[in-house]
BAPAFI-638810 format. One record per residue: residue number from 0; residue in three letters; chain; y, z, x of N, C-alpha, C in turn. Coordinates in steps of 0.05 Angstrom, whole numbers, plus 5000, padded with zeros to 4 digits. Atoms other than C-alpha are relative to their C-alpha. Example, Ala and Ser with C-alpha at 12.3 -4.5 7.8 and 13.67 -1.06 7.14 Angstrom:
! BAPAFI-638810
+-----+------+------+------+------+------+------+------+------+------+------+------+
! pos ! code ! unit !  nyy !  nzz !  nxx ! cayy ! cazz ! caxx !  cyy !  czz !  cxx !
+-----+------+------+------+------+------+------+------+------+------+------+------+
!   0 !  ALA !    A ! 4976 ! 5000 ! 5018 ! 4910 ! 5156 ! 5246 ! 5024 ! 5000 ! 5018 !
!   1 !  SER !    A ! 4976 ! 4999 ! 4984 ! 4979 ! 5143 ! 5273 ! 5022 ! 5014 ! 4985 !
+-----+------+------+------+------+------+------+------+------+------+------+------+
This chain:
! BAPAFI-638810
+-----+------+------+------+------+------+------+------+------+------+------+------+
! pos ! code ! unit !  nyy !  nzz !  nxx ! cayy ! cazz ! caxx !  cyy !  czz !  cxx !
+-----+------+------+------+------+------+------+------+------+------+------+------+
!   0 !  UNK !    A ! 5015 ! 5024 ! 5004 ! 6459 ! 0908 ! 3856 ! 4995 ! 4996 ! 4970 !
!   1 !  UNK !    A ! 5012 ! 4998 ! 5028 ! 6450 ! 0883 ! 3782 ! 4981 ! 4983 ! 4999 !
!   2 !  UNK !    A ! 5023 ! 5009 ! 5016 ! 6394 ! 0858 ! 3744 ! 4995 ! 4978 ! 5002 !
!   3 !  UNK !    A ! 5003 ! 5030 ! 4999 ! 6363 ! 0788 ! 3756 ! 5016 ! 4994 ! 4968 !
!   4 !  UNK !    A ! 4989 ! 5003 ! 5027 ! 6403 ! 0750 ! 3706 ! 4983 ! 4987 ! 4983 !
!   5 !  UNK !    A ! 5009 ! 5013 ! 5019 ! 6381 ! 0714 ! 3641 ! 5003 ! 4974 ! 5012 !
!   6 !  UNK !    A ! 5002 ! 5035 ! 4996 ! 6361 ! 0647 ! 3653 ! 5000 ! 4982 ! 4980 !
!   7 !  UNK !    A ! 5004 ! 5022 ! 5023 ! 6369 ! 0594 ! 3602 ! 4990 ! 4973 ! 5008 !
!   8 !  UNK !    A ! 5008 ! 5029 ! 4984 ! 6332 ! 0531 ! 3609 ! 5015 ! 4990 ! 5002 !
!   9 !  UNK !    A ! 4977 ! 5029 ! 4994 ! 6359 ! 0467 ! 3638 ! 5002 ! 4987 ! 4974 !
!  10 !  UNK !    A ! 4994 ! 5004 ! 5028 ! 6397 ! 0438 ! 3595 ! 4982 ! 4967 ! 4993 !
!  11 !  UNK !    A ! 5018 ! 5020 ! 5008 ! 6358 ! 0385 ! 3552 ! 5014 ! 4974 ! 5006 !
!  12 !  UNK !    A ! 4990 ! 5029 ! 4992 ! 6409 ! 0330 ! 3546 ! 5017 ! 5004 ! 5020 !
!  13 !  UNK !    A ! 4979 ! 5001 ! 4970 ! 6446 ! 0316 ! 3612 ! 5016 ! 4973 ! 4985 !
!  14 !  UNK !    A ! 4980 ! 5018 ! 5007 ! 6513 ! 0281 ! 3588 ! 5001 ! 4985 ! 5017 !
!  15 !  UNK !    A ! 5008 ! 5019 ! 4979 ! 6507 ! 0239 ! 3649 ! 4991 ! 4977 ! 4994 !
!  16 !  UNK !    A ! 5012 ! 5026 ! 5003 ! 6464 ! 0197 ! 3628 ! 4998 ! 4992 ! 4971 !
!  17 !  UNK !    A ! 4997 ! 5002 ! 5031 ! 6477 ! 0192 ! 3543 ! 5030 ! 4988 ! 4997 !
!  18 !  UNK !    A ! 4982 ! 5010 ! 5017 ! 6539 ! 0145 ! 3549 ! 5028 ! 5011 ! 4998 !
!  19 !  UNK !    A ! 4967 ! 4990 ! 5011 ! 6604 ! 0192 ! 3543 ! 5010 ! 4986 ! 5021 !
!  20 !  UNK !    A ! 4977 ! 4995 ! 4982 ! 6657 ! 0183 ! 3571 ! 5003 ! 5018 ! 5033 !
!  21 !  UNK !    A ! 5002 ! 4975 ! 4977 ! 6647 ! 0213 ! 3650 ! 5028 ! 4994 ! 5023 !
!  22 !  UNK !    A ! 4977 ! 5003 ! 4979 ! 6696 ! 0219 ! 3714 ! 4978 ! 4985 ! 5013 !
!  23 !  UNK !    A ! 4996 ! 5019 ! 4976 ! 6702 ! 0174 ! 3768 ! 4973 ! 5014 ! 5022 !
!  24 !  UNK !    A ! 5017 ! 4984 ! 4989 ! 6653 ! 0231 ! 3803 ! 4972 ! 5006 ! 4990 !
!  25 !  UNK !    A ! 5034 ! 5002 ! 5006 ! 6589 ! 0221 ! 3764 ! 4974 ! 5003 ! 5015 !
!  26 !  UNK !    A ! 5022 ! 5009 ! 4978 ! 6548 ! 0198 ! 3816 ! 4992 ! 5031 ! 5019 !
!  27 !  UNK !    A ! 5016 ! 4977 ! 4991 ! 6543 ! 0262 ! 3849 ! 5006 ! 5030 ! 5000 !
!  28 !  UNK !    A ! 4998 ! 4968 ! 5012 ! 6552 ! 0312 ! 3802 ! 4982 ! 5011 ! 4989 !
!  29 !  UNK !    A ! 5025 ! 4994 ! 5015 ! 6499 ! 0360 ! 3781 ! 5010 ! 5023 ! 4974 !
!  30 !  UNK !    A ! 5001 ! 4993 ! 5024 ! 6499 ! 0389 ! 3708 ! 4992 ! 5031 ! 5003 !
!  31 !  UNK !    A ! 5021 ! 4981 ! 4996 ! 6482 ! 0464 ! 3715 ! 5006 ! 5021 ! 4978 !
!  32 !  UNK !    A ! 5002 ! 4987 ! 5037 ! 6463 ! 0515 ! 3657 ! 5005 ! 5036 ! 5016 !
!  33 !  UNK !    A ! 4989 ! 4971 ! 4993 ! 6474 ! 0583 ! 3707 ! 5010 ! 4999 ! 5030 !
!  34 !  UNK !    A ! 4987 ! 5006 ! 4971 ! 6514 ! 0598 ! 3766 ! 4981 ! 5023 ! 5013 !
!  35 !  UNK !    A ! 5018 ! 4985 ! 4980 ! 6482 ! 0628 ! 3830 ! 5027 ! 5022 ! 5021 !
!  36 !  UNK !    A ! 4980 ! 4986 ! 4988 ! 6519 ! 0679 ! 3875 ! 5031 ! 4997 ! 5010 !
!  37 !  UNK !    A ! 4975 ! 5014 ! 4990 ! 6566 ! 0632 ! 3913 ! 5021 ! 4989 ! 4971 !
!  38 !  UNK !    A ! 4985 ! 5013 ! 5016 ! 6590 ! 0594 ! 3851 ! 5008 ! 5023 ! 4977 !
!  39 !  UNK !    A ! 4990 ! 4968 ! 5016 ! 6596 ! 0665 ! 3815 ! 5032 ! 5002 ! 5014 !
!  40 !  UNK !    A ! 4980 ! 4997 ! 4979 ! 6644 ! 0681 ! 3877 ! 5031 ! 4974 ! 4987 !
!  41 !  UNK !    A ! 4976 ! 5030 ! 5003 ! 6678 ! 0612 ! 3861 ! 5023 ! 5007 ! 4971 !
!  42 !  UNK !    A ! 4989 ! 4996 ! 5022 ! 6690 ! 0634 ! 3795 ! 5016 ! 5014 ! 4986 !
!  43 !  UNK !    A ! 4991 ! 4970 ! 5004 ! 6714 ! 0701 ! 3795 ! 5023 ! 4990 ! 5024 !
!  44 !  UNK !    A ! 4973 ! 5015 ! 4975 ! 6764 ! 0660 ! 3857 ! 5027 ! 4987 ! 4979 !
!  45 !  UNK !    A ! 4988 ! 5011 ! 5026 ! 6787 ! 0618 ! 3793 ! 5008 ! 5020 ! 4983 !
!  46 !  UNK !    A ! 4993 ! 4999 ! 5030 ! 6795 ! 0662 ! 3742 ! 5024 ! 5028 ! 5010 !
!  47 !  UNK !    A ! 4983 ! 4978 ! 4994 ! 6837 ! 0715 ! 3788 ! 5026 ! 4980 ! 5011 !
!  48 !  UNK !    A ! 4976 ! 5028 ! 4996 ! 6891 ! 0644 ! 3804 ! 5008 ! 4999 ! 4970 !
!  49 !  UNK !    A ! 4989 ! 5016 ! 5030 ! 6898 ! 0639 ! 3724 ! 5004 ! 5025 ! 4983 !
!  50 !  UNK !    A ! 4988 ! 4977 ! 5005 ! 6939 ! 0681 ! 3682 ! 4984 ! 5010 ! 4979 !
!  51 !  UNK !    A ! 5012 ! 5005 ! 5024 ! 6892 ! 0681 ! 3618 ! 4976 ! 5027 ! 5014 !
!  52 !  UNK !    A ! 5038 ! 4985 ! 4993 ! 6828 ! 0718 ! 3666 ! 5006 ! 5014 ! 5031 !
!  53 !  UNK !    A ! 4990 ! 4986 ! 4980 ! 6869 ! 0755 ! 3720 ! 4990 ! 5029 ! 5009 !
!  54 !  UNK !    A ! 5022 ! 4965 ! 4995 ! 6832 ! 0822 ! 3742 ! 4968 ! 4997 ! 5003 !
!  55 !  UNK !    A ! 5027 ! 5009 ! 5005 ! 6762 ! 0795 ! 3731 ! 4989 ! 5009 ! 5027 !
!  56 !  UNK !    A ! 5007 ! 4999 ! 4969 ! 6716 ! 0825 ! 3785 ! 4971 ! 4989 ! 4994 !
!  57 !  UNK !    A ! 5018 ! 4997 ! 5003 ! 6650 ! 0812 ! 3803 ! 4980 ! 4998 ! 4981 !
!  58 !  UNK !    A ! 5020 ! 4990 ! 5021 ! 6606 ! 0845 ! 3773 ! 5001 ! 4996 ! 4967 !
!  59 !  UNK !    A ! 4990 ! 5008 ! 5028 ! 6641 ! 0842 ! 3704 ! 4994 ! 4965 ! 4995 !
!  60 !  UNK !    A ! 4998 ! 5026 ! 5011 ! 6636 ! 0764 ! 3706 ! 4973 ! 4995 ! 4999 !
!  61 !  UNK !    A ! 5033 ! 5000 ! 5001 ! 6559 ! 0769 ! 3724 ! 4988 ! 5011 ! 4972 !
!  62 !  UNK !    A ! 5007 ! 4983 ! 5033 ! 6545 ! 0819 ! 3664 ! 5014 ! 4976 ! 4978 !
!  63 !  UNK !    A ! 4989 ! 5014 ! 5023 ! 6594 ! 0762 ! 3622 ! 4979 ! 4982 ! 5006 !
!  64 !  UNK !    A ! 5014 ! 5028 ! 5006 ! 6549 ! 0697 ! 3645 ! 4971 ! 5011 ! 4997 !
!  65 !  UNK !    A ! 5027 ! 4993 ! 5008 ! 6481 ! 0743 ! 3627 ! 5005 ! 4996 ! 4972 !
!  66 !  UNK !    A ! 5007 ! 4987 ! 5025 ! 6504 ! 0745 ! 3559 ! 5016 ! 4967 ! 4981 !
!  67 !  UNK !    A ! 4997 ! 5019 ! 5012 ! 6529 ! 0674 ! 3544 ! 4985 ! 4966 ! 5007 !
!  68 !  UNK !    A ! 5013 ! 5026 ! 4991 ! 6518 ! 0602 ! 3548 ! 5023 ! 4981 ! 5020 !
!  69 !  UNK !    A ! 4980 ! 5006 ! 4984 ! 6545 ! 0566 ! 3606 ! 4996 ! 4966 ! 5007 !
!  70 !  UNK !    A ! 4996 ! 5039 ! 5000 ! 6558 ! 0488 ! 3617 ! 5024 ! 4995 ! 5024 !
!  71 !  UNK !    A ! 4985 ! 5004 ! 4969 ! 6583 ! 0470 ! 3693 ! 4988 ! 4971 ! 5012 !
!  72 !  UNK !    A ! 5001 ! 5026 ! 4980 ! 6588 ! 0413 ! 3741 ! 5001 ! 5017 ! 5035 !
!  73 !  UNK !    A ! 4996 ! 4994 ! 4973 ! 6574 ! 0423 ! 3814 ! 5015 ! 4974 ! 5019 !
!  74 !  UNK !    A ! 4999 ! 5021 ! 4977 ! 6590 ! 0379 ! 3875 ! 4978 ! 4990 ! 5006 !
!  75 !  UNK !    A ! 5019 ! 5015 ! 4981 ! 6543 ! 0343 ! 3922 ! 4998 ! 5024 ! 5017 !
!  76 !  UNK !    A ! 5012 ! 4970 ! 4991 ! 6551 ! 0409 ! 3964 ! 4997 ! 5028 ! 4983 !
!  77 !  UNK !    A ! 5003 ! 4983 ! 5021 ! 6536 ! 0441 ! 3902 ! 5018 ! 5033 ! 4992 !
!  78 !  UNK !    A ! 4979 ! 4980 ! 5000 ! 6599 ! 0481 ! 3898 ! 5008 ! 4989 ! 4970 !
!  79 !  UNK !    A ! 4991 ! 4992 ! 5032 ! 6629 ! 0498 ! 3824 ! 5025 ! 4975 ! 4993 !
!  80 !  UNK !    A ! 4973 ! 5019 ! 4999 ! 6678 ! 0433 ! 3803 ! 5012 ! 5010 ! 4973 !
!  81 !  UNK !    A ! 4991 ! 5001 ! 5020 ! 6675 ! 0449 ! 3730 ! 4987 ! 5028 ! 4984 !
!  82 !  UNK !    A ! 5012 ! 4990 ! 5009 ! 6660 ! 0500 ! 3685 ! 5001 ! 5011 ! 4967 !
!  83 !  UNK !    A ! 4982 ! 4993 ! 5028 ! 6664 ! 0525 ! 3612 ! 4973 ! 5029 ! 4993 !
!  84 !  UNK !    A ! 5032 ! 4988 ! 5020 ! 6617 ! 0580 ! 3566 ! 5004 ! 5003 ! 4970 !
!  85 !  UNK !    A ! 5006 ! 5003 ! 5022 ! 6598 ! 0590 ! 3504 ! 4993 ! 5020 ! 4982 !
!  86 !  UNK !    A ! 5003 ! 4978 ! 5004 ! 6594 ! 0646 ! 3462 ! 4988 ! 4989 ! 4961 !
!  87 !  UNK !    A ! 5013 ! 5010 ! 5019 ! 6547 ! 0634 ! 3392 ! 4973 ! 5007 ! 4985 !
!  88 !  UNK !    A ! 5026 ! 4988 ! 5013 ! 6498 ! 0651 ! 3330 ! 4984 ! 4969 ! 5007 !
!  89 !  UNK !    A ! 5011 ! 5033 ! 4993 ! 6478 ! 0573 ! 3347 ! 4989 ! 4985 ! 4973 !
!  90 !  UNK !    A ! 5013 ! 5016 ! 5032 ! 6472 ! 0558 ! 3271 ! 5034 ! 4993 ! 4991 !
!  91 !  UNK !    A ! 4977 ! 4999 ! 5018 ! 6557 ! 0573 ! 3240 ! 5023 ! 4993 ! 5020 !
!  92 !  UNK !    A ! 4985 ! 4996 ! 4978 ! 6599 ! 0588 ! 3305 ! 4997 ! 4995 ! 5027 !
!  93 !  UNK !    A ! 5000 ! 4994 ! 4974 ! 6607 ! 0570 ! 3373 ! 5026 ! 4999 ! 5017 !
!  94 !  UNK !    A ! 4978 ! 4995 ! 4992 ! 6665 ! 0596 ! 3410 ! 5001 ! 4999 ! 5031 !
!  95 !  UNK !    A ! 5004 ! 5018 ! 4969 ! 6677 ! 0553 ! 3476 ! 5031 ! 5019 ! 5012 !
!  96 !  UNK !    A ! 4985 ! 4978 ! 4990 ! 6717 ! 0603 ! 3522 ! 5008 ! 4991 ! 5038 !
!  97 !  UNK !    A ! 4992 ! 5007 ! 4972 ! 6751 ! 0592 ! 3599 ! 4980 ! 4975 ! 5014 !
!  98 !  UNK !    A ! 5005 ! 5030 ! 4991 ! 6741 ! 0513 ! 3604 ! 5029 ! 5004 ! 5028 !
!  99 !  UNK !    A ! 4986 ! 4997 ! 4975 ! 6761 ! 0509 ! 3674 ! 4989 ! 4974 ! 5023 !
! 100 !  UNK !    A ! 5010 ! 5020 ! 4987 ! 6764 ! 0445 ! 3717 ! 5016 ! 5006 ! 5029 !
! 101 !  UNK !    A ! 4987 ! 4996 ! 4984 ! 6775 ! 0456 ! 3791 ! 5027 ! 4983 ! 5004 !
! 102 !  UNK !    A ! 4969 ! 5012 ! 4995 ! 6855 ! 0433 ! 3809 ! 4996 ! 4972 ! 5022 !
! 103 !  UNK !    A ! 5007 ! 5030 ! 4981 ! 6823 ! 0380 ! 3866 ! 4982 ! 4980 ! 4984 !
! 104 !  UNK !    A ! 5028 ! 5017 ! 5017 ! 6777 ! 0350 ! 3815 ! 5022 ! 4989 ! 4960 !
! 105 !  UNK !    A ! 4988 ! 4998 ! 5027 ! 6836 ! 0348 ! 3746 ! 5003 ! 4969 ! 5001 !
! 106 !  UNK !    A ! 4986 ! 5031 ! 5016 ! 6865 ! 0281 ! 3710 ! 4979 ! 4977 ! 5009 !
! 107 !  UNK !    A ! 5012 ! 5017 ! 4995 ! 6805 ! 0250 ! 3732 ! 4964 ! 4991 ! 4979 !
! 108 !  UNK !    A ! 5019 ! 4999 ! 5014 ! 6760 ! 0256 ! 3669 ! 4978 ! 5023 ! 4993 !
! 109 !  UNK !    A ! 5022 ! 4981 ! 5009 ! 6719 ! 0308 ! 3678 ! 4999 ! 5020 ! 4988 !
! 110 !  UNK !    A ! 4995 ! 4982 ! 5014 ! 6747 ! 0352 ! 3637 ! 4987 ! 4993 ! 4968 !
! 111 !  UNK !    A ! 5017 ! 5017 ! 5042 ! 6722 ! 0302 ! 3570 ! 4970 ! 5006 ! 5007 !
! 112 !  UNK !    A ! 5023 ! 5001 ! 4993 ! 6659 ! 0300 ! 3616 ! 4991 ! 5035 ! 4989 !
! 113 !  UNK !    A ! 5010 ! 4967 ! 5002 ! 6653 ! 0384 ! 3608 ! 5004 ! 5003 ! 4975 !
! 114 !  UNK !    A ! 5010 ! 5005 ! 5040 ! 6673 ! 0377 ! 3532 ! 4983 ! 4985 ! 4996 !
! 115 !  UNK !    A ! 5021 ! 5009 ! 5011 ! 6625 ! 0330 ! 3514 ! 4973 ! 5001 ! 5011 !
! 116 !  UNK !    A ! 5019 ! 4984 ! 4988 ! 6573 ! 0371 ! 3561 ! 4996 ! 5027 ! 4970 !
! 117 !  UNK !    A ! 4999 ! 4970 ! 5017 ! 6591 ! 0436 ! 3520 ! 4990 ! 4994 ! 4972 !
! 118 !  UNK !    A ! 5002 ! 5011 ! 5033 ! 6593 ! 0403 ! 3449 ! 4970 ! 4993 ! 4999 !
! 119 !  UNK !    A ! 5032 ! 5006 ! 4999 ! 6520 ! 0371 ! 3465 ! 4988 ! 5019 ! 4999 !
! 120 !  UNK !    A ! 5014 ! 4984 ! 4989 ! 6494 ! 0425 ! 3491 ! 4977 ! 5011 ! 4971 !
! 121 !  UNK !    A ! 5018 ! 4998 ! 5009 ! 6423 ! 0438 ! 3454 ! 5001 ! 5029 ! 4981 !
! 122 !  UNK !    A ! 4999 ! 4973 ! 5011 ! 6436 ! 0510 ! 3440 ! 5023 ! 5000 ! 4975 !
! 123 !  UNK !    A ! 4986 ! 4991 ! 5010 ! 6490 ! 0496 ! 3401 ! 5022 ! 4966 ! 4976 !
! 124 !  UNK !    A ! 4991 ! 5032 ! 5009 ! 6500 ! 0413 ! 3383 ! 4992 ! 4996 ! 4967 !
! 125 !  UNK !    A ! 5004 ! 5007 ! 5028 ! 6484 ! 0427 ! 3308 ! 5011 ! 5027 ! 4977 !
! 126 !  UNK !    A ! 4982 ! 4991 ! 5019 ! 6532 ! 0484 ! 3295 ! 5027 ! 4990 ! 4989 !
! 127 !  UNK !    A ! 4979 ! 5010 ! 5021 ! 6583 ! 0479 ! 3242 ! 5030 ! 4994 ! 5005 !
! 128 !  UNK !    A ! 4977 ! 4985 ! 4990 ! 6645 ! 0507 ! 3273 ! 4997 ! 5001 ! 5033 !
! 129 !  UNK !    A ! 4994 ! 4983 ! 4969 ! 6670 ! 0499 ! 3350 ! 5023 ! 5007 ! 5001 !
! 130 !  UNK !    A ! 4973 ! 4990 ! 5002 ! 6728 ! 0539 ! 3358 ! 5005 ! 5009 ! 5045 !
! 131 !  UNK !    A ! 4990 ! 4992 ! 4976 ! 6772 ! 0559 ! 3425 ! 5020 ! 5003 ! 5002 !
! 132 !  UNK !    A ! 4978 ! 4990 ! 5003 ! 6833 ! 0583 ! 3441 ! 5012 ! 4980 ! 5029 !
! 133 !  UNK !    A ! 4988 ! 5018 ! 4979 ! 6886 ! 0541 ! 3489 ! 5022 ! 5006 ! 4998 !
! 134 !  UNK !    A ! 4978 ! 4992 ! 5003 ! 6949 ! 0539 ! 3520 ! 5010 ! 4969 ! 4984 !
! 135 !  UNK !    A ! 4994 ! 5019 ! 5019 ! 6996 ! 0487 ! 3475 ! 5007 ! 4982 ! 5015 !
! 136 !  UNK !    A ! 4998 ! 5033 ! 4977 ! 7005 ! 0434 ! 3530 ! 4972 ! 4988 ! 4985 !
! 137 !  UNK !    A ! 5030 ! 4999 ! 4998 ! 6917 ! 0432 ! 3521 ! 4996 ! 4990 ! 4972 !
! 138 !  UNK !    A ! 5011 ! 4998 ! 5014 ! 6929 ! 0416 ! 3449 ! 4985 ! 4979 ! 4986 !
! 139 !  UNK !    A ! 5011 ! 5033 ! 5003 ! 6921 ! 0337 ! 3453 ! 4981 ! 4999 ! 5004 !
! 140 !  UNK !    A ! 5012 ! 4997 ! 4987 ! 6879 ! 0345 ! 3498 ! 4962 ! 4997 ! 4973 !
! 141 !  UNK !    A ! 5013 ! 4987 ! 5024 ! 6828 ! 0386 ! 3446 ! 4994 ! 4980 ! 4980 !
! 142 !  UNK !    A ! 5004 ! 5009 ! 5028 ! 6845 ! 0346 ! 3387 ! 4982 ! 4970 ! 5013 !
! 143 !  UNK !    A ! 5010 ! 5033 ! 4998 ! 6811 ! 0276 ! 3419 ! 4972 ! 5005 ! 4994 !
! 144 !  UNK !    A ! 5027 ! 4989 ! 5008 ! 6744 ! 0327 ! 3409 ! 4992 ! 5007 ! 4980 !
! 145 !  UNK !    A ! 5002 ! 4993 ! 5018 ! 6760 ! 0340 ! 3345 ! 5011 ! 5029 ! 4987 !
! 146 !  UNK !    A ! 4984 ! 4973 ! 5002 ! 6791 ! 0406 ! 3348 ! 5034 ! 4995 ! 4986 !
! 147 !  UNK !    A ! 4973 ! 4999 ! 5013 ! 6855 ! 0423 ! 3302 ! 5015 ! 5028 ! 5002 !
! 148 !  UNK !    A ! 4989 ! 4966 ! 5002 ! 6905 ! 0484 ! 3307 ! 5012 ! 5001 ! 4970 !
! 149 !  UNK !    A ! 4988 ! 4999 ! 5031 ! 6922 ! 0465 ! 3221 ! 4979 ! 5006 ! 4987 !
! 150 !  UNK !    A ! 5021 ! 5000 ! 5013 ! 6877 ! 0512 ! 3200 ! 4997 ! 5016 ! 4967 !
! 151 !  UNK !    A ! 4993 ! 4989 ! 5013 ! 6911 ! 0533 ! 3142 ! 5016 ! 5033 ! 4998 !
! 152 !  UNK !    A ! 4982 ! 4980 ! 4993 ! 6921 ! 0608 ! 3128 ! 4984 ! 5020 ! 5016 !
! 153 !  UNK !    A ! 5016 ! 4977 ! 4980 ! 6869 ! 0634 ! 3182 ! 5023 ! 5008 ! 5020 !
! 154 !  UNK !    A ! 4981 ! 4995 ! 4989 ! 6906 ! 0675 ! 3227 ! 4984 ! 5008 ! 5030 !
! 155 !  UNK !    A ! 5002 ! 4990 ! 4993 ! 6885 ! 0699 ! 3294 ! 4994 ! 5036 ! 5006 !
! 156 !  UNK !    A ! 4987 ! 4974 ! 5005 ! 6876 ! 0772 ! 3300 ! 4979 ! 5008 ! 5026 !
! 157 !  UNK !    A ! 5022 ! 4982 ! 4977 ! 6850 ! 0820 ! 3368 ! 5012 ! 5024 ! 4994 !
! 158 !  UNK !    A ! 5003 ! 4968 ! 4988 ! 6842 ! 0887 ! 3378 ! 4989 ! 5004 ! 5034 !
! 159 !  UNK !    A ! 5003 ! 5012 ! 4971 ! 6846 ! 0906 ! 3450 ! 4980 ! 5032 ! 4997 !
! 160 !  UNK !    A ! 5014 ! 4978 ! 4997 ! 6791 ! 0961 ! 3465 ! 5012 ! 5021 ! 5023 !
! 161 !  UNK !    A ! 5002 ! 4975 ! 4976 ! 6805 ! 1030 ! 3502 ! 4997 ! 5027 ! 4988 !
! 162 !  UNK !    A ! 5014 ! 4976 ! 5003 ! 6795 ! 1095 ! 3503 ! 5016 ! 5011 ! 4977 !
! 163 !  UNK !    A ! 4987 ! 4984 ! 5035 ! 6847 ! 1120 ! 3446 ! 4993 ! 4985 ! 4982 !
! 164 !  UNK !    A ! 5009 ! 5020 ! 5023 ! 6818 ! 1064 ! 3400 ! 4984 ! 5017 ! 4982 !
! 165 !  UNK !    A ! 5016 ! 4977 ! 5013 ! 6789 ! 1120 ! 3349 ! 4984 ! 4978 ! 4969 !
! 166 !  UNK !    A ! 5014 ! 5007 ! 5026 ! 6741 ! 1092 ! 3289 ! 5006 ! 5015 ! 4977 !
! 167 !  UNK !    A ! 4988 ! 4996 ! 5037 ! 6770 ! 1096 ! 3214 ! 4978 ! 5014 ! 4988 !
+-----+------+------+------+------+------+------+------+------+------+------+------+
């Protein structure tokens, strides 16, 4: 059993009602700032269908949404349609991570609706820098938010953690 999670307040501005751009599904979609058991389940359903978040169990995705910021859309039976999070000092950086719109719910907007959810979002609508990583179909997509992949001579770089990973 783990640890009640972190709760972050509701979120201040609900994009809903400020004007963007929303889907066709507005009317009875609710805005939510943490997922609850079932839509955990939903999530960790999603991210083991997609090649990017394949292995993901449980528990591991619970311990990931205690430690970030999360920006989702439910249904009317308050099941998971949309989701994204957010990873951030909330002043320089915020690094928007597995934007994910259910496959019965796509080409229908609500994907601008969950970017311009995330981008608002209070915790984080007056840092400097949003960054995220995509596949290159996604890149149009991105750039209508403002996002560019010409970022001169920054480069990407990971290190993958395990157990022979020895400190210099």
């Amino acid at each position: 059993m783990r640890a009640a999670a972190k709760r972050y307040p509701t979120v201040a501005i609900n994009v809903l009602a400020k004007g963007y751009p929303i889907c066709r599904y507005h009317r009875w979609m609710q805005q939510i700032s943490c997922l609850n058991s079932a839509q955990t389940r939903q999530l960790v359903s999603w991210f083991n269908d997609l090649w990017w978040t394949q292995g993901r169990t449980f528990d591991d995705v619970a311990r990931m949404l205690d430690h970030c910021i999360v920006v989702g859309f439910t249904d009317s039976d308050d099941k998971l349609i949309a989701f994204a999070r957010v990873i951030s000092d909330r002043v320089y950086k915020a690094l928007v991570l597995d934007v994910i719109v259910d496959e019965n719910h796509r080409c229908q907007g609500l994907g601008a609706t969950l970017m311009n959810a995330v981008m608002a979002h209070p915790f984080v609508s007056g840092c400097s820098h949003f960054e995220l990583y995509c596949a290159p179909e996604l890149i149009a997509f991105y750039e209508q938010f403002g996002y560019t992949n010409q970022l001169g001579e920054l480069t990407l770089m990971r290190a993958a953690h395990s157990s022979s990973t020895k400190p210099i």
